[in-house]
N, C-alpha and C positions, 0 to 999 in steps of 0.2 A: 652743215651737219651731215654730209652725203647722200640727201635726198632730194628729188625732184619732189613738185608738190601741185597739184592741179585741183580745183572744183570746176563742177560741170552740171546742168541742170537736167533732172530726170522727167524734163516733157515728150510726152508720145505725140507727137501734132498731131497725128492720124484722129486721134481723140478731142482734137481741138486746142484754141487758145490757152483754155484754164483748165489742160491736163497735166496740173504741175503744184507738186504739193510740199518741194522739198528739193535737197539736191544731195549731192554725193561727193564726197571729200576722198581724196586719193592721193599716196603718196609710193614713189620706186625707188631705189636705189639704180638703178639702170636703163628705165624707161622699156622695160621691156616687160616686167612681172611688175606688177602694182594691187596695193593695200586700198581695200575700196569700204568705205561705211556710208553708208545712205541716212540723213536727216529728214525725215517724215515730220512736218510740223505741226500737221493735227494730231498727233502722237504725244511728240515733245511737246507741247506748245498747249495742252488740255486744259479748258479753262479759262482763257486770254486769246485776245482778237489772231494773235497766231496760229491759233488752230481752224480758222475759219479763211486761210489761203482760200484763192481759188489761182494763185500762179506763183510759183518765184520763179524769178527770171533771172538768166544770167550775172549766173553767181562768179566772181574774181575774188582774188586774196593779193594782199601786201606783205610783207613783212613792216611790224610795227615797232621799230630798235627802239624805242623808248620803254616800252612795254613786253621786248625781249616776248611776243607771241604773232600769230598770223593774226592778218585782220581781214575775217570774210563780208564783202560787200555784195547785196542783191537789191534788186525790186523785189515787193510785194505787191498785191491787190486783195484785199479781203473782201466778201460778202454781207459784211454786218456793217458795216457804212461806217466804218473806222478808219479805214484805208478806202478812199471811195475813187483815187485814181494811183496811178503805181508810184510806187513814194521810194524811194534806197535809204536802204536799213544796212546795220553793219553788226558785227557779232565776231569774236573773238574764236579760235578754233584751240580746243584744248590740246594736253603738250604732245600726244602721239598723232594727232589731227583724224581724229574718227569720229567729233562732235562737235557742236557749236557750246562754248560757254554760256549762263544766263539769256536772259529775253536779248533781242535784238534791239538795238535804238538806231531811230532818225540820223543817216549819215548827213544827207542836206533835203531840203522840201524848196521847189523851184517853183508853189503853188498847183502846178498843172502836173501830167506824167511820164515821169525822166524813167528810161529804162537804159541798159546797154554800157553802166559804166566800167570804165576804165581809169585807173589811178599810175601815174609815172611820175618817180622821183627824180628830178636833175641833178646834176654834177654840185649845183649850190643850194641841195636841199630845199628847192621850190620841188612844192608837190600839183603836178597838174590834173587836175578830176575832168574826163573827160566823159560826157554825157549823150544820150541822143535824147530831144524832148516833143512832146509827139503834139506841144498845144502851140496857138499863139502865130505870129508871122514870122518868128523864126524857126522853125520847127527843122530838125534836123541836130546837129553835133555842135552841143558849148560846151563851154571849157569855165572852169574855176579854176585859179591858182593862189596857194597858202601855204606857209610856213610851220601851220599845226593843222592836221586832220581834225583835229579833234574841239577848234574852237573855232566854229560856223561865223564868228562875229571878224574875222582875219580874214575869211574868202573871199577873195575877188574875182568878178563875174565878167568874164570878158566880152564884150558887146558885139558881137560879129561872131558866125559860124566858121567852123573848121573846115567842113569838105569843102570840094574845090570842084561844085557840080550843084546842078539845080536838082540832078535828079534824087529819089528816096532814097536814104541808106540808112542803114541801123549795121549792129552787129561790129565796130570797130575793134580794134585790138593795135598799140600804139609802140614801135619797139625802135632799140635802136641799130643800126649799121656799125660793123668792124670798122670801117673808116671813119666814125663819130655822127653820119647824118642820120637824124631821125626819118622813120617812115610811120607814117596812117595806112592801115588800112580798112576799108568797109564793104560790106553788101550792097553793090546797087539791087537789090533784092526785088524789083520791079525789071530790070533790063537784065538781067541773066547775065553781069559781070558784078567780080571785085576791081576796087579801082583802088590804086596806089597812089599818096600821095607823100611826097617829102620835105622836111624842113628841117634847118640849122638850130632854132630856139624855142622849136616845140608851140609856137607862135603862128607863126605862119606856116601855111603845108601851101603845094603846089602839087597839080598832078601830073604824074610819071606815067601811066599807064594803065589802061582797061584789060583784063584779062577775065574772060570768059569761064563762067562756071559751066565744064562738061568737062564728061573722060571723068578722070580719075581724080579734076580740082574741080570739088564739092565743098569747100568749107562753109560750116557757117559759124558767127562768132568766137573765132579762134583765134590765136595767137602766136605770135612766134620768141624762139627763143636761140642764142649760141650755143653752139654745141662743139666739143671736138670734134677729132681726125678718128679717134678711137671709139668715142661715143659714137658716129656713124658708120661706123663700119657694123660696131656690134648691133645696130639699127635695120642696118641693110639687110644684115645675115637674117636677123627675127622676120626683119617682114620689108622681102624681099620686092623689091622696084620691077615688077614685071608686066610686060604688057597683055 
C-alpha cells in the first residue's frame, strides 16, 4: 500500500524496567518522514487490567491476509496480579495504524514469562513465533510453528532452543537473505555483542558471527529489512553515514 510500517516501545530505561506503559505505532512513505501515535494504555485501557501495565514490551506487527489488518504483538506485566508474569497479547492496529483496535487477547501463555517475540511466515505458510523465555532449564529463544495464528490448539512447540550459544540473549529479530538464507539475530546483552546466526528451514540456525555492540552498532531489538538501490540512496542523503 506504499508504506513502511513499524511499532516500537516507548521505555525510558533510565527510569527502570517498568517505565513503559504503551508503545507508538509509525508509519512512512519513504522512511525518512514518519506518522507517529502513541498508545498509552492506562488511558485506553481505563477500567480493565490494561490499564494497570507496569511494562509493554517489545511490541512487533504482522500483516494478517486473512483478516486484511496489522496484527500488533507485545508482552505485558500488570500490577494487580492478572498478569502476574509477562504473558504476549495481540491487538489488531486500525486502518490508518494510529491505534490498537478493542482490548488485547492472549496470543500464547508458555506458563512462565515469554518476552521478545517475533512472528515469520515461510514460503509454505508455516508461521514460526519466535520467543525468548526467561523461566525453566531452558530459558532463552523457542520457537512455535502453525498454520493459524489464531488457533493456540495447532501450535507446535519445538523442544530445543534457537540460539547457537550458552550465553543470555533476548532482543531477536529474524529476517531473510536475497540469496533465500535465513539469519537470527540477538543481544548477547550480558557480553557486549550481537551474534549472527543462519539457517536454511528456519529450524536450525548456526552461528556466523559476533559482532560487537560500539561506535555507531547500538542496536537493540531491532530488525532488518530489503530495501533498494533508490531507497538507499534517499536514506543515505537524510541521514548521512559519517564518521
Amino acid at each position: 500500500d506504499g508504506y513502511f510500517y513499524m511499532v516500537v516501545t516507548d521505555m525510558r530505561s533510565w527510569e527502570g524496567w517498568s517505565s513503559n506503559r504503551g508503545m507508538v505505532l509509525m508509519r512512512s512513505k519513504d522512511m525518512v518522514t514518519w506518522e507517529h501515535h502513541t498508545v498509552h494504555f492506562p488511558e485506553k485501557y481505563a477500567g480493565t487490567m490494561f490499564a494497570n501495565v507496569t511494562r509493554v514490551w517489545a511490541p512487533q506487527t504482522i500483516y494478517d491476509k486473512k483478516a486484511k489488518k496489522f496484527m500488533v504483538y507485545f508482552s505485558i506485566l500488570t500490577d494487580d496480579g492478572k498478569c502476574p508474569y509477562d504473558k504476549v497479547y495481540w491487538a489488531y492496529a486500525n486502518e490508518d495504524f494510529s491505534d490498537l483496535e478493542g482490548e488485547p487477547k492472549v496470543l500464547f501463555d508458555i506458563l512462565s514469562a515469554a518476552i521478545d517475540t517475533d512472528i515469520i511466515e515461510d514460503e509454505d505458510g508455516m508461521y514460526h513465533v519466535f520467543f525468548k523465555t526467561e523461566g525453566g532449564r531452558k530459558k532463552g529463544y523457542r520457537q512455535y510453528v502453525t498454520k493459524d495464528l489464531h488457533n493456540f490448539a495447532t501450535w507446535g512447540l519445538l523442544p530445543y532452543n534457537c540460539e547457537d550459544t550458552h550465553k543470555a540473549v533476548e532482543g531477536a529479530g529474524v529476517f531473510r537473505l536475497i540469496d533465500g538464507d535465513w539469519v537470527m539475530m540477538y543481544d548477547c546483552y550480558m557480553d557486549g555483542h550481537y551474534q549472527f546466526c543462519t539457517s536454511k528451514d528456519l529450524i536450525t540456525f548456526k552461528r556466523k558471527q559476533d559482532t560487537a555492540t560500539k561506535g555507531k552498532f547500538t542496536p537493540r531489538h531491532g530488525t532488518v529489512i530489503t530495501i533498494t538501490k533508490k531507497e538507499l540512496k534517499r536514506l543515505l542523503k537524510a541521514f548521512p553515514n559519517t564518521k
